[in-house]
C-alpha positions in Angstrom: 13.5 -28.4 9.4 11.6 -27.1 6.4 8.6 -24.9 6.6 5.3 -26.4 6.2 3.3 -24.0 3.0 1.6 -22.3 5.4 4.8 -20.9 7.5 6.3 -17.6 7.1 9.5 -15.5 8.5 8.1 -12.4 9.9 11.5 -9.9 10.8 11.4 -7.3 13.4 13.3 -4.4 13.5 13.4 -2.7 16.7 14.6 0.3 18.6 17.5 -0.5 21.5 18.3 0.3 24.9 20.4 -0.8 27.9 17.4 -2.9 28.7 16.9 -4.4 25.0 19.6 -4.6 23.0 18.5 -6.6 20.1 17.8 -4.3 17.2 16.2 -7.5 14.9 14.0 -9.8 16.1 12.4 -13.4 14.4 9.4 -14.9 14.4 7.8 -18.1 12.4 4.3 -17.2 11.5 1.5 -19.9 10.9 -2.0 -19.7 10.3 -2.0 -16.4 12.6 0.1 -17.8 15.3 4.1 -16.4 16.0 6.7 -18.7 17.2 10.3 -16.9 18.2 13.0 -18.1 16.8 16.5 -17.9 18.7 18.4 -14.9 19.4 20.6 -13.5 16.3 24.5 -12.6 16.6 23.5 -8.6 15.7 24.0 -6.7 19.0 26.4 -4.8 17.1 23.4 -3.8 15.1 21.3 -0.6 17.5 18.2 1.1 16.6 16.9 -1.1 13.3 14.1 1.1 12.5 13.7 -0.3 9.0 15.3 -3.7 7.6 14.6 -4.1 4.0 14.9 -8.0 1.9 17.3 -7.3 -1.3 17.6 -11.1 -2.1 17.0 -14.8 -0.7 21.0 -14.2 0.8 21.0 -10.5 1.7 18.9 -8.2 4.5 19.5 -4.8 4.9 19.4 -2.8 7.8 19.2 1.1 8.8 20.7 2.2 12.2 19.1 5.1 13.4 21.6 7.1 14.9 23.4 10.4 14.8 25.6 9.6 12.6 23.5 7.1 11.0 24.8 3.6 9.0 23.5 0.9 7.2 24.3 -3.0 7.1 24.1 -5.8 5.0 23.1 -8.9 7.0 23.6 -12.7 5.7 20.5 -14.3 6.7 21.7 -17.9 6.0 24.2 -16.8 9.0 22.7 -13.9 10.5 25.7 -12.1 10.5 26.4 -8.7 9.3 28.6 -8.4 6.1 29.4 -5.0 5.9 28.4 -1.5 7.6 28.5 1.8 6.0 27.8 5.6 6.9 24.3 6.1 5.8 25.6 10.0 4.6 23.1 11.7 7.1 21.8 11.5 10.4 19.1 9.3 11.3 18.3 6.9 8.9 14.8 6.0 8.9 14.0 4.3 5.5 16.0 1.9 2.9 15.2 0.0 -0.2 17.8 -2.1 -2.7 17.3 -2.3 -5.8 19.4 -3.8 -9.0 22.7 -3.4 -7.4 21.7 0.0 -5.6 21.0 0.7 -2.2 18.5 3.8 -1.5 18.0 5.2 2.1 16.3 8.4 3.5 18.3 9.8 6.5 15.5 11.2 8.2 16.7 14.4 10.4 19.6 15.7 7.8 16.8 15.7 4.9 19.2 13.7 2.8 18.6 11.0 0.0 22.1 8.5 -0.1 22.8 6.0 -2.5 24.9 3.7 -2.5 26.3 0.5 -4.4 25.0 -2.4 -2.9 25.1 -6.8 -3.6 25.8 -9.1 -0.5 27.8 -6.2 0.9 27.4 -2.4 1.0 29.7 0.0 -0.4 30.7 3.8 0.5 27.9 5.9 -0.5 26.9 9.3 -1.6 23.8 11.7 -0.8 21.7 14.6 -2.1 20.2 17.1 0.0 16.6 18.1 -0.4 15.9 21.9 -1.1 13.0 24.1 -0.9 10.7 25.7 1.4 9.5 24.4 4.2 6.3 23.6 5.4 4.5 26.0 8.3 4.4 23.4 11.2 7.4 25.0 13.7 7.8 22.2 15.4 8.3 19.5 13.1 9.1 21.2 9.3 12.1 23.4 10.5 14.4 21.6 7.8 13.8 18.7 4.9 13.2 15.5 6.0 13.3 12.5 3.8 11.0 9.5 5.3 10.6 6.8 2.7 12.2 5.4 -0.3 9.5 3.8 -2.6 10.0 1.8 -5.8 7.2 1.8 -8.2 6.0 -1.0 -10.1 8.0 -0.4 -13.1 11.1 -0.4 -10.9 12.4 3.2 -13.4 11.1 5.4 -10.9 12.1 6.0 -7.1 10.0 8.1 -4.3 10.8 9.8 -1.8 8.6 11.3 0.7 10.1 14.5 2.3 7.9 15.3 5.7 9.7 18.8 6.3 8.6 20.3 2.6 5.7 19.0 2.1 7.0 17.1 -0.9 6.5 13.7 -3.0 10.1 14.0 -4.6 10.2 11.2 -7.7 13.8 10.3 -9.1 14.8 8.2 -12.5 16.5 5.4 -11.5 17.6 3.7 -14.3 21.2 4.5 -14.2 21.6 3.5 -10.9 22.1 7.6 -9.8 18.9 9.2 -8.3 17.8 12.0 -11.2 15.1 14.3 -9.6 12.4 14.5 -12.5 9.4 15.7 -10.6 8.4 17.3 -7.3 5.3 16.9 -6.1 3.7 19.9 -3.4 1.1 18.1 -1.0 -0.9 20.5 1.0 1.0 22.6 3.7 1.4 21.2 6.8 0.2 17.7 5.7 3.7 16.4 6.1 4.0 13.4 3.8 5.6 10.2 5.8 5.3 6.9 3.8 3.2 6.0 0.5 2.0 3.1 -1.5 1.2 1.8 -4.9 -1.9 -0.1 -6.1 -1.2 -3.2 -6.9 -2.4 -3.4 -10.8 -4.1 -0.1 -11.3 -2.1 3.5 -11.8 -2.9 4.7 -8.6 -0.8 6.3 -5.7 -1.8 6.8 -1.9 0.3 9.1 0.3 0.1 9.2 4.3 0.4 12.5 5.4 2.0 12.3 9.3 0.9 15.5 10.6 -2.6 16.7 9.2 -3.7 12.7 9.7 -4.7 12.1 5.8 -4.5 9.6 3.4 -4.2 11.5 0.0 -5.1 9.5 -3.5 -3.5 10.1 -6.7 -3.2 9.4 -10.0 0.6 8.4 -11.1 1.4 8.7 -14.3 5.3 8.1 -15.0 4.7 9.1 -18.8 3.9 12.4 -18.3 6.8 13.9 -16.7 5.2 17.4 -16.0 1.9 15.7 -14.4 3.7 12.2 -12.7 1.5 12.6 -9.5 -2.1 14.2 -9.8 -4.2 14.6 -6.7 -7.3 12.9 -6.6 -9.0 13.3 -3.1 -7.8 13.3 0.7 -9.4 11.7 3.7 -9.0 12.0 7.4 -7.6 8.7 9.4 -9.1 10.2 12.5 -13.1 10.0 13.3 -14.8 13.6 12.7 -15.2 13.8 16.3 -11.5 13.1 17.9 -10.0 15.8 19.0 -6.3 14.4 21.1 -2.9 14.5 19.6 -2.7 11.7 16.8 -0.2 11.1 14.0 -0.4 8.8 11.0 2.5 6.4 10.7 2.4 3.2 8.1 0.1 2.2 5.4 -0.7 -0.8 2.9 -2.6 -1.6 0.1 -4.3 -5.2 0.4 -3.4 -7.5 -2.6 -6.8 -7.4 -3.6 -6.7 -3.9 -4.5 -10.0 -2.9 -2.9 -8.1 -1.9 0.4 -5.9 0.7 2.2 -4.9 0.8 5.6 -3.2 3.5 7.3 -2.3 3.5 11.5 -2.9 6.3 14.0 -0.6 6.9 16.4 -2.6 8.6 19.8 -5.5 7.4 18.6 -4.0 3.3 18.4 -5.8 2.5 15.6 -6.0 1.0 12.2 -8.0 2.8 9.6 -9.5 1.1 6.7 -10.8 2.5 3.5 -12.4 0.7 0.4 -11.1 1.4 -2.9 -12.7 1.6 -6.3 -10.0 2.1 -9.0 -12.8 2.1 -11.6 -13.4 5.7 -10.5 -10.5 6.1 -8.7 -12.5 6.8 -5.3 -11.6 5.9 -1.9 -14.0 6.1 1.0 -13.7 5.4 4.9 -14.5 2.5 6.2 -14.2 1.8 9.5 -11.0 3.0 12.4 -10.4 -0.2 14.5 -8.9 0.3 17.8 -5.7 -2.3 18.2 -4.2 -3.4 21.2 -0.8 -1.9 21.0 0.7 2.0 22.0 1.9 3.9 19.2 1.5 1.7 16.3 4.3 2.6 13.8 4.4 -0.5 11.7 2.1 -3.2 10.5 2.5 -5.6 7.7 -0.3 -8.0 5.9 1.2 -11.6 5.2 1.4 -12.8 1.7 -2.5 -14.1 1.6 -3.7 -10.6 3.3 -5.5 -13.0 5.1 -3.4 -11.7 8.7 -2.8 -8.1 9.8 0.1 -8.3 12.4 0.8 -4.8 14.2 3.6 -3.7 16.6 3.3 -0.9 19.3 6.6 1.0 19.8 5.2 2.4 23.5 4.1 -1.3 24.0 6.3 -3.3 23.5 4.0 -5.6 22.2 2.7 -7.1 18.3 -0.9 -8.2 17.8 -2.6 -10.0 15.4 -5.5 -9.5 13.5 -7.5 -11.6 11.1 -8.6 -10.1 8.1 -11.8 -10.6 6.3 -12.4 -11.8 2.7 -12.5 -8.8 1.7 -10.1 -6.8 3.4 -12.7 -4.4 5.1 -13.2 -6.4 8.6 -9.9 -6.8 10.8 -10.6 -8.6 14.2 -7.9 -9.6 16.8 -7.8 -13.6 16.7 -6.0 -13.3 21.0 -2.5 -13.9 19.8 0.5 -11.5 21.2 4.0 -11.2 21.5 4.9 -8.8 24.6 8.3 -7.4 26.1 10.2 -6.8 23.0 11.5 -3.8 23.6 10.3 -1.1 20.9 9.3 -2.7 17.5 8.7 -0.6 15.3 9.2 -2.4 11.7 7.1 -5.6 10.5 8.3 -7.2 7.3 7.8 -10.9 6.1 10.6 -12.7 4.6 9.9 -12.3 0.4 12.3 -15.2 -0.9 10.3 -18.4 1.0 
């Protein structure tokens, strides 16, 4: 049956267990509403902490294990096409791109690449260098946590939480070349990161100090490609529990960034000027869900949709006109085991 205009795919990726072994979950989303739709074939798939669209034909997939791989999935089948050692252990993050496939293996601090269509082919990896940050407990080594395409599709990110760097790579060979590093306060731990949408502005999550840090990019200045701007706490002035940042997302409209709390379930929301480049704190909303590590925005930004990994839950919020306001409209999808990666299906 075709899908009314309104309908869209939202894919789950999911942590596994004796007691739920499906690593990727579907859902059909309408006007704020989810809808499951039958069980996949993947149980050969475990621990699908990050699934990442590369065309209408192709998912891919990241299997977060020691040793780590990554698979191609055809989603007109659902059935994997290929599986590959991610080179690394723990892979956390992936993102394809013109015939490349880009994943951050989270606990060896490596960056692989690989060739990558429909199916996957044997990779390589580079290992991140350099000193680490003074956190004991979690910056002992590197530890790559994103791979981020900007808008120009020349450049890729990559978030290292260990040394407390923004590393940015040419891509335009295919090959990652390192061309700048960028050194975000010690401690901070940089986890995931964002681009506006039209304006040259970059936002960086910072896991461990709970701070969304704003910056200028500038991808023509190769000694100045990130410049800080400012830095706000996701956490209100007064809490004082265990919290870490997890995901953020710009709104389409530009005017909005969200970031999630984890300890202190929450979404916070800040307003955006990119005339002055100024960010400011809105409002922290509370969400219904234990340790939110993902959430996504549908492609109106009109729905926020969250999943709590502790939970085993995802929640759904309506989002204002202007982005600012986020309130839960009462739908839920619980028991699902651990989801911990939202994403919408990009080719519908």
């Amino acid at each position: 049956m075709e899908q009314s205009k309104s309908q869209q795919t939202l894919i789950v990726g999911c942590y596994t267990d004796e007691t739920h072994q499906q690593g990727i979950l579907r859902y059909t989303f309408d006007s704020g509403s989810l809808t499951p739709i039958p069980t996949l074939n993947l149980e050969s798939l475990s621990n699908c902490s990050y699934l990442a669209h590369y065309s209408k034909d192709t998912l891919y997939a990241v299997c977060e294990n020691n040793p780590g791989s990554v698979a191609s999935i055809n989603k007109s089948k659902w059935e994997v096409t290929s599986v590959q050692e991610s080179q690394g252990t723990y892979p956390c993050h992936l993102v394809g791109h013109q015939g490349m496939l880009y994943v951050a293996n989270y606990l060896s601090g490596t960056l692989a690449y690989f060739q990558a269509n429909d199916t996957i082919e044997k990779g390589e990896a580079i290992t991140h260098t350099g000193e680490t940050g003074p956190n004991k407990d979690r910056q002992k080594a590197p530890h790559t946590h994103m791979t981020k395409i900007d808008p120009s599709g020349k450049y890729l990110l990559v978030p290292d939480l260990g040394l407390d760097t923004v590393f940015v790579y040419s891509i335009e060979e295919g090959i990652p070349k390192q061309l700048f590093a960028f050194k975000c306060p010690p401690g901070s731990g940089p986890r995931h990161l964002d681009f506006h949408p039209t304006a040259p502005y970059l936002f960086i999550l910072a896991e461990l100090s709970n701070h969304l840090l704003i910056c200028s990019w500038n991808p023509s200045t190769p000694s100045d490609m990130i410049k800080p701007l400012s830095s706000l706490s996701t956490l209100p002035s007064d809490f004082s529990g265990e919290s870490i940042s997890a995901d953020i997302h710009v709104h389409p409209n530009g005017k909005v960034v969200y970031t999630s709390n984890r300890g202190y379930d929450s979404i916070a929301v800040f307003g955006f000027d990119e005339s002055e480049g100024r960010a400011e704190l809105v409002r922290i909303v509370e969400v219904n869900t234990k340790w939110p590590r993902s959430f996504t925005l549908d492609k109106d930004g009109k729905y926020m949709l969250v999943a709590g990994q502790k939970s085993g839950n995802i929640v759904v919020l309506a989002v204002s006109e202007d982005g600012k306001e986020l309130t839960e409209n009462g739908v839920e999808v619980k028991d699902i085991g651990m989801p911990v990666c939202l994403i919408f299906e990009q080719f519908e």
